[in-house]
CHARMM-style PDB file with segment names, atoms N, HN, CA, C and O in Angstrom:
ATOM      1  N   UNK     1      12.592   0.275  14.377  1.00  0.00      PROA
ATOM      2  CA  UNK     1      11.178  -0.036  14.353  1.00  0.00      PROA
ATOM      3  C   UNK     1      10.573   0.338  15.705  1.00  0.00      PROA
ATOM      4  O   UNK     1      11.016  -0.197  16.721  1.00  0.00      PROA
ATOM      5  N   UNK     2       9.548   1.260  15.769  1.00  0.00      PROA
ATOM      6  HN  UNK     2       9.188   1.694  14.943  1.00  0.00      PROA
ATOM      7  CA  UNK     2       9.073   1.348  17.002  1.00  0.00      PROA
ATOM      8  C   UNK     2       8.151   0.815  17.643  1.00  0.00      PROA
ATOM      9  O   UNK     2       7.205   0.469  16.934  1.00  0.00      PROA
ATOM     10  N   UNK     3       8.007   0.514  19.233  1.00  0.00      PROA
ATOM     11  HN  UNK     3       8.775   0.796  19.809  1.00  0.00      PROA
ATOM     12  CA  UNK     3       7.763  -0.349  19.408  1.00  0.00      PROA
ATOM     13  C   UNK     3       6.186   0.050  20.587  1.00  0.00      PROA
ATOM     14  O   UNK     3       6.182   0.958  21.418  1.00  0.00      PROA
ATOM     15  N   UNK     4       5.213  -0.748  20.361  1.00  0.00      PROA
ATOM     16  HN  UNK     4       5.217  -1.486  19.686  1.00  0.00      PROA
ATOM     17  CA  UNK     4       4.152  -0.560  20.839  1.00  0.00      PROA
ATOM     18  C   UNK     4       3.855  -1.655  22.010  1.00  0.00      PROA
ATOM     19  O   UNK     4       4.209  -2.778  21.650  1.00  0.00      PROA
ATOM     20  N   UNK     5       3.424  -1.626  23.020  1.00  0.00      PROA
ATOM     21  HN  UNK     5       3.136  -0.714  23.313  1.00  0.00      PROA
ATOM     22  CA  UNK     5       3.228  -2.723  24.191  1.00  0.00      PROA
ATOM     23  C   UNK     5       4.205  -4.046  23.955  1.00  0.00      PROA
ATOM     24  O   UNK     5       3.831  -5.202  24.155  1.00  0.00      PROA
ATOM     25  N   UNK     6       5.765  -3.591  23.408  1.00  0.00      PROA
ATOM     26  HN  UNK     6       6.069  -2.652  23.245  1.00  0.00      PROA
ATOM     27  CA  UNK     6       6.463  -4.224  23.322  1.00  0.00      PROA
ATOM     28  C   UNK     6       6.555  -5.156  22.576  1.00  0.00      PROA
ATOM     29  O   UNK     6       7.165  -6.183  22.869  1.00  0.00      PROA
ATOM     30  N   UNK     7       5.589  -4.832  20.791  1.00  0.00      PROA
ATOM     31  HN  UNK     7       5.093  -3.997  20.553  1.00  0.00      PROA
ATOM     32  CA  UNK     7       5.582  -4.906  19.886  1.00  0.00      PROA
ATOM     33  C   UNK     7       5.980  -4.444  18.664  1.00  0.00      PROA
ATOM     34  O   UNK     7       5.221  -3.528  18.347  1.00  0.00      PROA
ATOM     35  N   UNK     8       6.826  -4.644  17.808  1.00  0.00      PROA
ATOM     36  HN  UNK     8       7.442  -5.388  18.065  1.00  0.00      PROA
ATOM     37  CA  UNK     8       6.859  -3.322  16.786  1.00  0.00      PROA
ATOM     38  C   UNK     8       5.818  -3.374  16.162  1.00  0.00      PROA
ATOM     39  O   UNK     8       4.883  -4.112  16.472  1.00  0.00      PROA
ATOM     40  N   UNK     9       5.833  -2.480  15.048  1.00  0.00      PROA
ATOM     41  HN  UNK     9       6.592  -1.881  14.797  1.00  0.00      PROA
ATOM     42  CA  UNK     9       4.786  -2.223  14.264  1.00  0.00      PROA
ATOM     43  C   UNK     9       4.804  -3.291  13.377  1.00  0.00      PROA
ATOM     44  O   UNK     9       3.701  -3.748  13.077  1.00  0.00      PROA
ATOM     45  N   UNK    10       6.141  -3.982  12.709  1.00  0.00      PROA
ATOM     46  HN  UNK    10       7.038  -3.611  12.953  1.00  0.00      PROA
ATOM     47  CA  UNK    10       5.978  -5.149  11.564  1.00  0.00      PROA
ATOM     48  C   UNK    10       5.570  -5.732  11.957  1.00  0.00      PROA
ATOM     49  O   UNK    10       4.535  -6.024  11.359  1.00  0.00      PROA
ATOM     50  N   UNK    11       5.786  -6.469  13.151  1.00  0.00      PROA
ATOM     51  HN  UNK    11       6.627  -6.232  13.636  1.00  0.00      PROA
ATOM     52  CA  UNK    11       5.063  -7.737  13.938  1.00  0.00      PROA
ATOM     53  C   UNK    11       3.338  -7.565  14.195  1.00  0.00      PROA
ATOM     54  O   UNK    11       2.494  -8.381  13.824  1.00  0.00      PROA
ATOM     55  N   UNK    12       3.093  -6.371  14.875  1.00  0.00      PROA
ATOM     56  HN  UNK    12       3.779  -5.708  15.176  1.00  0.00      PROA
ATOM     57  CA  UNK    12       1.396  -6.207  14.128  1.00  0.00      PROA
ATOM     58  C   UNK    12       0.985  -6.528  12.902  1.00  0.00      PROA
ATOM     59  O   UNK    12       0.112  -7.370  12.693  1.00  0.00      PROA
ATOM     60  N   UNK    13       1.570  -5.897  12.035  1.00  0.00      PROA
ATOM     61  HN  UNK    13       2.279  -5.213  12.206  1.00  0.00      PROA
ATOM     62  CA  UNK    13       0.780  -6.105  10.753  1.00  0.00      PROA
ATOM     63  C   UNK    13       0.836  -7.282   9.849  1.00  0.00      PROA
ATOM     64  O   UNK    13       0.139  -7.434   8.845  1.00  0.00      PROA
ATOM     65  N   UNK    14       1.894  -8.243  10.386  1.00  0.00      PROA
ATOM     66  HN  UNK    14       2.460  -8.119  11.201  1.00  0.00      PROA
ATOM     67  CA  UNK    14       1.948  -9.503  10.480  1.00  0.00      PROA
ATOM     68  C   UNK    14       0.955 -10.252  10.833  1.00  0.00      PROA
ATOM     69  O   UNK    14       0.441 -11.059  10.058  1.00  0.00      PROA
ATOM     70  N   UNK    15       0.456 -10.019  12.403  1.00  0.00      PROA
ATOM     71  HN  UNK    15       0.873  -9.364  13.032  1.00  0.00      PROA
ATOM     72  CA  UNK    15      -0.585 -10.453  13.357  1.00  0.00      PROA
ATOM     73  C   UNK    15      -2.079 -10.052  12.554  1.00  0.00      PROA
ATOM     74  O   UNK    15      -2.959 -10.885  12.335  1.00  0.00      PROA
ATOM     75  N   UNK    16      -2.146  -8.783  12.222  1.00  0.00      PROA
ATOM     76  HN  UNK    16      -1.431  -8.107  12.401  1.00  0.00      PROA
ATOM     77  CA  UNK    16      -3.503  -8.301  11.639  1.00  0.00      PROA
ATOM     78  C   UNK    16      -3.131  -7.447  10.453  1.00  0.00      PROA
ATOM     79  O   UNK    16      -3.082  -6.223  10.568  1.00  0.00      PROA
ATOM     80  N   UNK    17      -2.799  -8.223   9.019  1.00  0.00      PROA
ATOM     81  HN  UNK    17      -2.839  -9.218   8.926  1.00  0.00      PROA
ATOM     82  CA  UNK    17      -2.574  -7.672   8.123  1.00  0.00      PROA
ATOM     83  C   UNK    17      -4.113  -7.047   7.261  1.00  0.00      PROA
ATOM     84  O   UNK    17      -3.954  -6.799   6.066  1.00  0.00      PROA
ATOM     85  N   UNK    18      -5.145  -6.874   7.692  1.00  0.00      PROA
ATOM     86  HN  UNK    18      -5.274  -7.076   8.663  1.00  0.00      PROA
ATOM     87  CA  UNK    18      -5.969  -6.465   7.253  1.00  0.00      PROA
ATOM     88  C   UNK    18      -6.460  -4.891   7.885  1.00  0.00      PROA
ATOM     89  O   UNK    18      -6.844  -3.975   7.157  1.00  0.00      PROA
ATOM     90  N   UNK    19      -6.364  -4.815   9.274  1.00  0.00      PROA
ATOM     91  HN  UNK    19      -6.053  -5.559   9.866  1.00  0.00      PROA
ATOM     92  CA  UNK    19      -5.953  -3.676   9.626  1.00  0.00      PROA
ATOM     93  C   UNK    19      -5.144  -2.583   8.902  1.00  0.00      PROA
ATOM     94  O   UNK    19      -5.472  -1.549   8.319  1.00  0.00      PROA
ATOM     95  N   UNK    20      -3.693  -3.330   9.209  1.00  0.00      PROA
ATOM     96  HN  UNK    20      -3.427  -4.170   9.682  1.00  0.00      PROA
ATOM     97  CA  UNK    20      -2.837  -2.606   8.604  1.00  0.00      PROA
ATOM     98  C   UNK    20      -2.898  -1.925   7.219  1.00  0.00      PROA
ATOM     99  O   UNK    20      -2.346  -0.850   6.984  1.00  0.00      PROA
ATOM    100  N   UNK    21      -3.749  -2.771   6.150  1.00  0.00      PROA
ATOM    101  HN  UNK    21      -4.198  -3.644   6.340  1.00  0.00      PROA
ATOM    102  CA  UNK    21      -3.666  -2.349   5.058  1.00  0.00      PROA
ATOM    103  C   UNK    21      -4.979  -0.864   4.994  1.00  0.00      PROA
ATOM    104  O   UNK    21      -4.983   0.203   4.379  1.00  0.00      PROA
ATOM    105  N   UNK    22      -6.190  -1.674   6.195  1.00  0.00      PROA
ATOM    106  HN  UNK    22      -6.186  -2.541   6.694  1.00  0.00      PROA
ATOM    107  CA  UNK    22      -7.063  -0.138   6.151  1.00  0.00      PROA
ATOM    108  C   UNK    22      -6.322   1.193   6.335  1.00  0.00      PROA
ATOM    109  O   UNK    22      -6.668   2.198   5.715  1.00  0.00      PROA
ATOM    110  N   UNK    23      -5.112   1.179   7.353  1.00  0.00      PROA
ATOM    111  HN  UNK    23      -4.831   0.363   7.857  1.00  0.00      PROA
ATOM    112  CA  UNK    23      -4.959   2.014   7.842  1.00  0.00      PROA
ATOM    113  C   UNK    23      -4.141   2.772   6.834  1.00  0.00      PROA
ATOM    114  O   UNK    23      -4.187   3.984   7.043  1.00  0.00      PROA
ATOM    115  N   UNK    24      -3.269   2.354   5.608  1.00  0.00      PROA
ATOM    116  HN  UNK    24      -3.232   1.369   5.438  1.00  0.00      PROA
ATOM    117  CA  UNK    24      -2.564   2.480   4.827  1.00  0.00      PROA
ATOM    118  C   UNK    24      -4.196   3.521   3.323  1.00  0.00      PROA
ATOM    119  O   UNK    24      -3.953   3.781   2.145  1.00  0.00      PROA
ATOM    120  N   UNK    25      -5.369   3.764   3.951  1.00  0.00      PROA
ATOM    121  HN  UNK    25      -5.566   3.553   4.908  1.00  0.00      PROA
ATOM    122  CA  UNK    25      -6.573   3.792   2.495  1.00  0.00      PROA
ATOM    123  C   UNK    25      -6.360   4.963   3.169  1.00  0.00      PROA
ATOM    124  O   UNK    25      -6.039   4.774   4.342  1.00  0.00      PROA
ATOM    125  N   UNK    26      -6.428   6.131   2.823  1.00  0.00      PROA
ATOM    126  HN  UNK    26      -6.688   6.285   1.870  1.00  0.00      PROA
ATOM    127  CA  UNK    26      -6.658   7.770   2.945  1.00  0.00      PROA
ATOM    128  C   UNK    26      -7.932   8.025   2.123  1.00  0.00      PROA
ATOM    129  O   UNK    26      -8.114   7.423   1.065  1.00  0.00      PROA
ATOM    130  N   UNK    27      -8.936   9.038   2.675  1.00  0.00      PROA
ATOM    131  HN  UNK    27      -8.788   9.527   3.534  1.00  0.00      PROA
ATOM    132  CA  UNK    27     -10.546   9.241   1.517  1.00  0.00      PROA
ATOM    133  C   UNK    27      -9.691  10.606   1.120  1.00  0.00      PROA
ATOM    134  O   UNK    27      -9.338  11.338   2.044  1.00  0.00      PROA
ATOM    135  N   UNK    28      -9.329  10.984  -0.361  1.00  0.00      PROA
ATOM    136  HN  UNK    28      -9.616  10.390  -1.111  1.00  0.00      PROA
ATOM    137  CA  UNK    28      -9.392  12.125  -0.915  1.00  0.00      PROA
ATOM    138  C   UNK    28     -10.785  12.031  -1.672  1.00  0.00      PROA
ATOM    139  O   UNK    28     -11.395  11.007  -1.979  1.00  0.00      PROA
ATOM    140  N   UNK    29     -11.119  13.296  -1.885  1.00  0.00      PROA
ATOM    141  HN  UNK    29     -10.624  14.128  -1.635  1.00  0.00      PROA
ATOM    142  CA  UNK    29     -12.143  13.901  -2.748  1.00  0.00      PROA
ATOM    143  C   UNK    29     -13.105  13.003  -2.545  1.00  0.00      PROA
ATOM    144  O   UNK    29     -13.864  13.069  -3.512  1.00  0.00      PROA
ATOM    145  N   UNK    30     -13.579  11.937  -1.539  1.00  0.00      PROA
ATOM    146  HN  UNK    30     -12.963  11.884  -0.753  1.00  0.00      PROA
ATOM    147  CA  UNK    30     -14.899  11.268  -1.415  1.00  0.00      PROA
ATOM    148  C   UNK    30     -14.179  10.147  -2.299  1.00  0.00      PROA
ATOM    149  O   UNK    30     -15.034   9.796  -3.112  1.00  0.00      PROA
ATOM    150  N   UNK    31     -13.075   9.464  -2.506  1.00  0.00      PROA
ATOM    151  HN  UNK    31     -12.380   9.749  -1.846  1.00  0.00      PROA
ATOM    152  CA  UNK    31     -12.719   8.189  -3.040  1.00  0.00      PROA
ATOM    153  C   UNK    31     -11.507   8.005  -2.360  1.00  0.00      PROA
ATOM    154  O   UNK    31     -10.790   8.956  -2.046  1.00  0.00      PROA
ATOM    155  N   UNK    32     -11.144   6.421  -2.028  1.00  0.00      PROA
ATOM    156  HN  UNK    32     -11.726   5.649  -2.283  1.00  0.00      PROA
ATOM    157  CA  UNK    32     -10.499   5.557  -1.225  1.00  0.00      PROA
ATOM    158  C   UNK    32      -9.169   5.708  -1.866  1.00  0.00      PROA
ATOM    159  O   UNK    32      -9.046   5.385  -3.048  1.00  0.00      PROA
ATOM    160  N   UNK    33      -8.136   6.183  -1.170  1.00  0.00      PROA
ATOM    161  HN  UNK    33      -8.236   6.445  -0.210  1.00  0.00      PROA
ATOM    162  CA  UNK    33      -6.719   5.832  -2.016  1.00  0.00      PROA
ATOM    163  C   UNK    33      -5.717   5.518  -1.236  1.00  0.00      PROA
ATOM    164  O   UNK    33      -5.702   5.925  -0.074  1.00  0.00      PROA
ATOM    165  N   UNK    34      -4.663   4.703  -1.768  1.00  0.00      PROA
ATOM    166  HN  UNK    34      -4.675   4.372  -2.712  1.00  0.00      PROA
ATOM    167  CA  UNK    34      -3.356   4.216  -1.573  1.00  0.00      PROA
ATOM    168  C   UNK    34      -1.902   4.814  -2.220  1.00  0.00      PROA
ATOM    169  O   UNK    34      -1.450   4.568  -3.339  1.00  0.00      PROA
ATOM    170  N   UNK    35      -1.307   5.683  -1.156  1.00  0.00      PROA
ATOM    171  HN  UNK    35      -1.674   5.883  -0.248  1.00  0.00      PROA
ATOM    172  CA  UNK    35       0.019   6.404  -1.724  1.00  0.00      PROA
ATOM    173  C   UNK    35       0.724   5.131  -2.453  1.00  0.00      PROA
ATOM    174  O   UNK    35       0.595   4.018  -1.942  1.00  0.00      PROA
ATOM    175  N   UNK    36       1.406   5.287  -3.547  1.00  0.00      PROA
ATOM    176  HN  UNK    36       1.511   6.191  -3.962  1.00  0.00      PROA
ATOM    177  CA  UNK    36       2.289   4.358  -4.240  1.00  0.00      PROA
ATOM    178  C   UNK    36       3.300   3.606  -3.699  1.00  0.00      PROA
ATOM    179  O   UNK    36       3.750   2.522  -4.068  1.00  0.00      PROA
ATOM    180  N   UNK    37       3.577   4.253  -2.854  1.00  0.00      PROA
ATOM    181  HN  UNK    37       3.211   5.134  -2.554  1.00  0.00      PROA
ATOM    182  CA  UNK    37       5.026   4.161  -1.748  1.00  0.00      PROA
ATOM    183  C   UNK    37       4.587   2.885  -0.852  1.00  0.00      PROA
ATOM    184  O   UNK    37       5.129   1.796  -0.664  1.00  0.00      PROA
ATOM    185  N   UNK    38       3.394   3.458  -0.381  1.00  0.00      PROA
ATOM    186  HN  UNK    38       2.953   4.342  -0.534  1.00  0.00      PROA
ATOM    187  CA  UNK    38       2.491   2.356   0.411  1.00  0.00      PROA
ATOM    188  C   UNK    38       1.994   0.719   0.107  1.00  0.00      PROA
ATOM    189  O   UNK    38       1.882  -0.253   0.854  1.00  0.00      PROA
ATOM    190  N   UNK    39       1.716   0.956  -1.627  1.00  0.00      PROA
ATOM    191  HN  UNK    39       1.807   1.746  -2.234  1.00  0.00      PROA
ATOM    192  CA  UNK    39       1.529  -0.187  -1.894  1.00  0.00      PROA
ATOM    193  C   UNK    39       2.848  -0.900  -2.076  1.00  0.00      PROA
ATOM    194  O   UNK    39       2.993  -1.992  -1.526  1.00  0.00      PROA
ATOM    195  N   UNK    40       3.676  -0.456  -2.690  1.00  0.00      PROA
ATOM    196  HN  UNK    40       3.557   0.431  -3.136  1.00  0.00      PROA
ATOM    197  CA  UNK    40       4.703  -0.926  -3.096  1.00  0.00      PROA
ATOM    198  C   UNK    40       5.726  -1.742  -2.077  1.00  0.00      PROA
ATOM    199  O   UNK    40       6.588  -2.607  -2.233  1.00  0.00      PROA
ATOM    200  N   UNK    41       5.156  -0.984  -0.907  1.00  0.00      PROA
ATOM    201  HN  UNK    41       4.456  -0.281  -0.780  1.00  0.00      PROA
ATOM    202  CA  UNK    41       5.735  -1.802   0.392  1.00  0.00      PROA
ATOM    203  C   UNK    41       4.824  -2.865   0.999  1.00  0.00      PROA
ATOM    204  O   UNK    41       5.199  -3.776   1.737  1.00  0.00      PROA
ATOM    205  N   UNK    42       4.110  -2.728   0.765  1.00  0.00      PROA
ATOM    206  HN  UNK    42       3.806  -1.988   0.166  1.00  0.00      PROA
ATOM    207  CA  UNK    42       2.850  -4.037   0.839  1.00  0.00      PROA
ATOM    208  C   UNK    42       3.411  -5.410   0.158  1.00  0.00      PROA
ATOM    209  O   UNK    42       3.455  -6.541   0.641  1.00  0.00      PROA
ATOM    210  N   UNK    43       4.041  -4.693  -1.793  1.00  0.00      PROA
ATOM    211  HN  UNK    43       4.005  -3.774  -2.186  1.00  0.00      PROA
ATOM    212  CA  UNK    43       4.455  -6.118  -2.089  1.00  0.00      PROA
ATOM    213  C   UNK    43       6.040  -6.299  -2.295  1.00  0.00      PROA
ATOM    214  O   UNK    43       6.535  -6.962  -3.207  1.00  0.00      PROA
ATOM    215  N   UNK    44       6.651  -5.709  -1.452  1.00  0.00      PROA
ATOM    216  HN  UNK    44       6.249  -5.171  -0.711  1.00  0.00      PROA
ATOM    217  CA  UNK    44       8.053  -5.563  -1.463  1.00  0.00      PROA
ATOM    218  C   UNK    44       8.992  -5.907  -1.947  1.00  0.00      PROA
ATOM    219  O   UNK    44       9.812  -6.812  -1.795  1.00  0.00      PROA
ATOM    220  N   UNK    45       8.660  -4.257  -3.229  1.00  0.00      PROA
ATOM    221  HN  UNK    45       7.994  -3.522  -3.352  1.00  0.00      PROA
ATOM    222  CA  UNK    45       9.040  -4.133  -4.404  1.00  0.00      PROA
ATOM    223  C   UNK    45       9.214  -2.174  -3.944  1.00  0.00      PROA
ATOM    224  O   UNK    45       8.609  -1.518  -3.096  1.00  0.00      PROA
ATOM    225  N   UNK    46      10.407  -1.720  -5.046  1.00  0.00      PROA
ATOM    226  HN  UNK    46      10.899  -2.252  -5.736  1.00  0.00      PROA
ATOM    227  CA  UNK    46      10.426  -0.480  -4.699  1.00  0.00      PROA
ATOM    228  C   UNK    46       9.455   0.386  -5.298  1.00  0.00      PROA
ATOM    229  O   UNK    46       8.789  -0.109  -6.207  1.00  0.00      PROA
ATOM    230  N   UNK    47       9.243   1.532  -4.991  1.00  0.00      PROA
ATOM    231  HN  UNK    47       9.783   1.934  -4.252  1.00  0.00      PROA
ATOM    232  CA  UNK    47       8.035   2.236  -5.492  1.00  0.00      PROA
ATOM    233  C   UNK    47       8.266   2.725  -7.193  1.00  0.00      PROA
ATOM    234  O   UNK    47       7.334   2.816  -7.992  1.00  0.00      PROA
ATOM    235  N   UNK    48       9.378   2.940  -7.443  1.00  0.00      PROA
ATOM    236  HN  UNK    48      10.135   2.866  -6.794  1.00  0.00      PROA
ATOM    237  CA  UNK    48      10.174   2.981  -8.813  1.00  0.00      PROA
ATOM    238  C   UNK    48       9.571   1.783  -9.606  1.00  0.00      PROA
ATOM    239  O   UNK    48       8.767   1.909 -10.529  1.00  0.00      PROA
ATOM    240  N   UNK    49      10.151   0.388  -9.042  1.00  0.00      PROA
ATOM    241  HN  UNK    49      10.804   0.286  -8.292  1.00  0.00      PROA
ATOM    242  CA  UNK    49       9.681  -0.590 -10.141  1.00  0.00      PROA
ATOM    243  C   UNK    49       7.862  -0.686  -9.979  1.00  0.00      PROA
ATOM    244  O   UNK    49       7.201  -1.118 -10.923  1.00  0.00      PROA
ATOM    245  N   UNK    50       7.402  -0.373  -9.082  1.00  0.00      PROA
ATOM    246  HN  UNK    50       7.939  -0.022  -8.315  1.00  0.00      PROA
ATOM    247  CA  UNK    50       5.680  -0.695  -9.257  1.00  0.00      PROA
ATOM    248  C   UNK    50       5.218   0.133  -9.675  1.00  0.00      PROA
ATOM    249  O   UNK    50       3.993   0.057  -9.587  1.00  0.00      PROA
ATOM    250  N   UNK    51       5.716   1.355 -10.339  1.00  0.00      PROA
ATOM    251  HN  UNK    51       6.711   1.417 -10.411  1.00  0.00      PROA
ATOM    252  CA  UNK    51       5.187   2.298 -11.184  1.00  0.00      PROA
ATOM    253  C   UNK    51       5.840   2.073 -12.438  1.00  0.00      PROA
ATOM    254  O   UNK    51       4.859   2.011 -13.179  1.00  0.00      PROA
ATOM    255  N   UNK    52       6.910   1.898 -13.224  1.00  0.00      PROA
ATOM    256  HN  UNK    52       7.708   1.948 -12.623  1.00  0.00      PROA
ATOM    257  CA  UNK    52       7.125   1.006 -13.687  1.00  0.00      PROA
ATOM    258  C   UNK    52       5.991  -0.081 -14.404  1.00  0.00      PROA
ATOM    259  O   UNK    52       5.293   0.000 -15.414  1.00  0.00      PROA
ATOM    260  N   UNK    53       6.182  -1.172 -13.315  1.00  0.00      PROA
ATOM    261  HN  UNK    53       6.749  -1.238 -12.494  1.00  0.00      PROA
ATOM    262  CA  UNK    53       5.315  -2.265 -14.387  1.00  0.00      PROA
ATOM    263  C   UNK    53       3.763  -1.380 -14.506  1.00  0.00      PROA
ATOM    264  O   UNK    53       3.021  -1.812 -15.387  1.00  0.00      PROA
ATOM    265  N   UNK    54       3.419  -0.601 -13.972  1.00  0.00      PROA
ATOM    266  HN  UNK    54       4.022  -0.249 -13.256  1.00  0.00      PROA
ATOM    267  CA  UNK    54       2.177  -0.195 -13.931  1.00  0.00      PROA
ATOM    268  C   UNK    54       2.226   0.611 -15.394  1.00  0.00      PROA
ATOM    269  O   UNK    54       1.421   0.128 -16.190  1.00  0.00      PROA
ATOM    270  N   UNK    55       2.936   1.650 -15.881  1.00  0.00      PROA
ATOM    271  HN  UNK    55       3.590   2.042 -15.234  1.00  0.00      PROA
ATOM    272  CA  UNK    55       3.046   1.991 -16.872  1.00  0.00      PROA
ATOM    273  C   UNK    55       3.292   1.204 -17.910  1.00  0.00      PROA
ATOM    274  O   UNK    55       3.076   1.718 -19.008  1.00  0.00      PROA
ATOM    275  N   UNK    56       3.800  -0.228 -17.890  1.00  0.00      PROA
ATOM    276  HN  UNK    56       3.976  -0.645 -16.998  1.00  0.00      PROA
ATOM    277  CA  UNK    56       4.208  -1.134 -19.101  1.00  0.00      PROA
ATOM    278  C   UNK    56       3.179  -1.812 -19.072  1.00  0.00      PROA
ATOM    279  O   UNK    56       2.727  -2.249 -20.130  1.00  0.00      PROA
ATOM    280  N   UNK    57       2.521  -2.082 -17.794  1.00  0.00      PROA
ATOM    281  HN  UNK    57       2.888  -1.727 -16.934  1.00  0.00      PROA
ATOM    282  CA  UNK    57       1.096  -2.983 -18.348  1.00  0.00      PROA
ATOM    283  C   UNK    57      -0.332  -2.729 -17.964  1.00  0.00      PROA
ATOM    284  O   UNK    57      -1.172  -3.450 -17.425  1.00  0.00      PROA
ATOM    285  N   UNK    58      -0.365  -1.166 -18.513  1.00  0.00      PROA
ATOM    286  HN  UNK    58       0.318  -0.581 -18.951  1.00  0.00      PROA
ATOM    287  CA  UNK    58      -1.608  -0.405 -17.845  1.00  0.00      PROA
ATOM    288  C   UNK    58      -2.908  -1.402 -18.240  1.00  0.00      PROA
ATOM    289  O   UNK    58      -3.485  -1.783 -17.222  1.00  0.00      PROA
ATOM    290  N   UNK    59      -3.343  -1.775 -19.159  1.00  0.00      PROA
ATOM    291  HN  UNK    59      -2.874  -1.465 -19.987  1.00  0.00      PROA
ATOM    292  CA  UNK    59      -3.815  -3.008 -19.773  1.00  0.00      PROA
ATOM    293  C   UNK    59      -4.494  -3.453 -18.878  1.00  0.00      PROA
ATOM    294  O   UNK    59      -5.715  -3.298 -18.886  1.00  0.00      PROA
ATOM    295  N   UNK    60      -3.784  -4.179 -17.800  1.00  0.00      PROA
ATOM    296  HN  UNK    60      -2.792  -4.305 -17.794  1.00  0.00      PROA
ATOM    297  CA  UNK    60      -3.948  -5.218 -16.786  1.00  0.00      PROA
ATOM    298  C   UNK    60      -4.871  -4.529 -15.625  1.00  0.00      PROA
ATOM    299  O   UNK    60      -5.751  -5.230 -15.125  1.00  0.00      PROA
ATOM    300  N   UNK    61      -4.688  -3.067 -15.138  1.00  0.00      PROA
ATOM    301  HN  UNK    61      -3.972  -2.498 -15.544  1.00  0.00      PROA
ATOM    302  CA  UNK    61      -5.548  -2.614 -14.567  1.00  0.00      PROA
ATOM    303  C   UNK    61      -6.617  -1.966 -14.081  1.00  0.00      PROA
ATOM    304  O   UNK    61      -6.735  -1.084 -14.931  1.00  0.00      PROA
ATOM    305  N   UNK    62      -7.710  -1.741 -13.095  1.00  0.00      PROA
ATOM    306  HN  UNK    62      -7.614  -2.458 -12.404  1.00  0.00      PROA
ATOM    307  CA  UNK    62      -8.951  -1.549 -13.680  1.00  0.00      PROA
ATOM    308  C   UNK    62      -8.369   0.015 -14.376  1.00  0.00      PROA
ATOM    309  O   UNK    62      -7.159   0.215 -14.490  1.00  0.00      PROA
ATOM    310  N   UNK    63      -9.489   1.141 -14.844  1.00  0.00      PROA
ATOM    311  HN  UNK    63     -10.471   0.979 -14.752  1.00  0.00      PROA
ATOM    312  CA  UNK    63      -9.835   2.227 -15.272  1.00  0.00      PROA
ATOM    313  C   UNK    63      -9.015   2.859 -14.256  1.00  0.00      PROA
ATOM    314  O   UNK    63      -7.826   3.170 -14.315  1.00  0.00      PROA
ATOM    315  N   UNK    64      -9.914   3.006 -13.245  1.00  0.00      PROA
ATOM    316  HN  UNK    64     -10.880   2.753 -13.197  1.00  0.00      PROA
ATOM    317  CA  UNK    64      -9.676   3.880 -11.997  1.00  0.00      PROA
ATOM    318  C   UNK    64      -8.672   3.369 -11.018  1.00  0.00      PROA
ATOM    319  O   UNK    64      -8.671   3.732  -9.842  1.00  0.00      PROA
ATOM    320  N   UNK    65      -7.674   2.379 -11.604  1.00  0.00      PROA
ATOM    321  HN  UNK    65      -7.674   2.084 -12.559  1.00  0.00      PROA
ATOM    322  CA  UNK    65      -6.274   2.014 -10.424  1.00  0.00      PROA
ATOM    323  C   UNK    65      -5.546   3.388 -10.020  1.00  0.00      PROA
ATOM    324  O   UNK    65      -5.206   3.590  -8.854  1.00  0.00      PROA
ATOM    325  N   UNK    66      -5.298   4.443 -11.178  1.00  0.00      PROA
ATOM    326  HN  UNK    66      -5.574   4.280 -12.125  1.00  0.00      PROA
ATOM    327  CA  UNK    66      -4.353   5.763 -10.769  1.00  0.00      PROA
ATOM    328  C   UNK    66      -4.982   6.752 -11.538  1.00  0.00      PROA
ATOM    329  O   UNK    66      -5.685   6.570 -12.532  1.00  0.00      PROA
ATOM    330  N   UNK    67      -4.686   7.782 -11.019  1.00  0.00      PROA
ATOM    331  HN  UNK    67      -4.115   7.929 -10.212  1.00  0.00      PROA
ATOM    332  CA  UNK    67      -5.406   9.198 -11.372  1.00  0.00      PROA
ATOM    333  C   UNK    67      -4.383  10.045 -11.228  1.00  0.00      PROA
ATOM    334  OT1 UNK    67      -4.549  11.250 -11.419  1.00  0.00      PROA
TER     335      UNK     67
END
């Protein structure tokens, strides 16, 4: 883990998990997105199973969750 003013990076985003998650939004094509990989480590779960339940319970999310 590397380490910033003798911080790592987990321990930031610990400290300011709202940051962290902006920094995780990329703008393609003029809309806000989140690599899969990214979220999936947010709820630490592998990126396999959160695509996964996403395909078994598309249902549950808005229209525009994946493209």
């Amino acid at each position: 883990m590397a380490k910033k003013d003798g911080i790592t990076k987990k321990e930031q985003c610990q400290a300011q998990p709202i940051e962290c998650v902006e920094n995780l939004i990329i703008v393609l094509r003029d809309r806000q997105v989140m690599l899969d990989h990214d979220l999936a480590r947010l709820y630490g779960v592998e990126t396999k199973r959160l695509n996964e339940q996403v395909r078994r319970n598309i249902e549950r999310f808005p229209e525009d969750f994946m493209f």
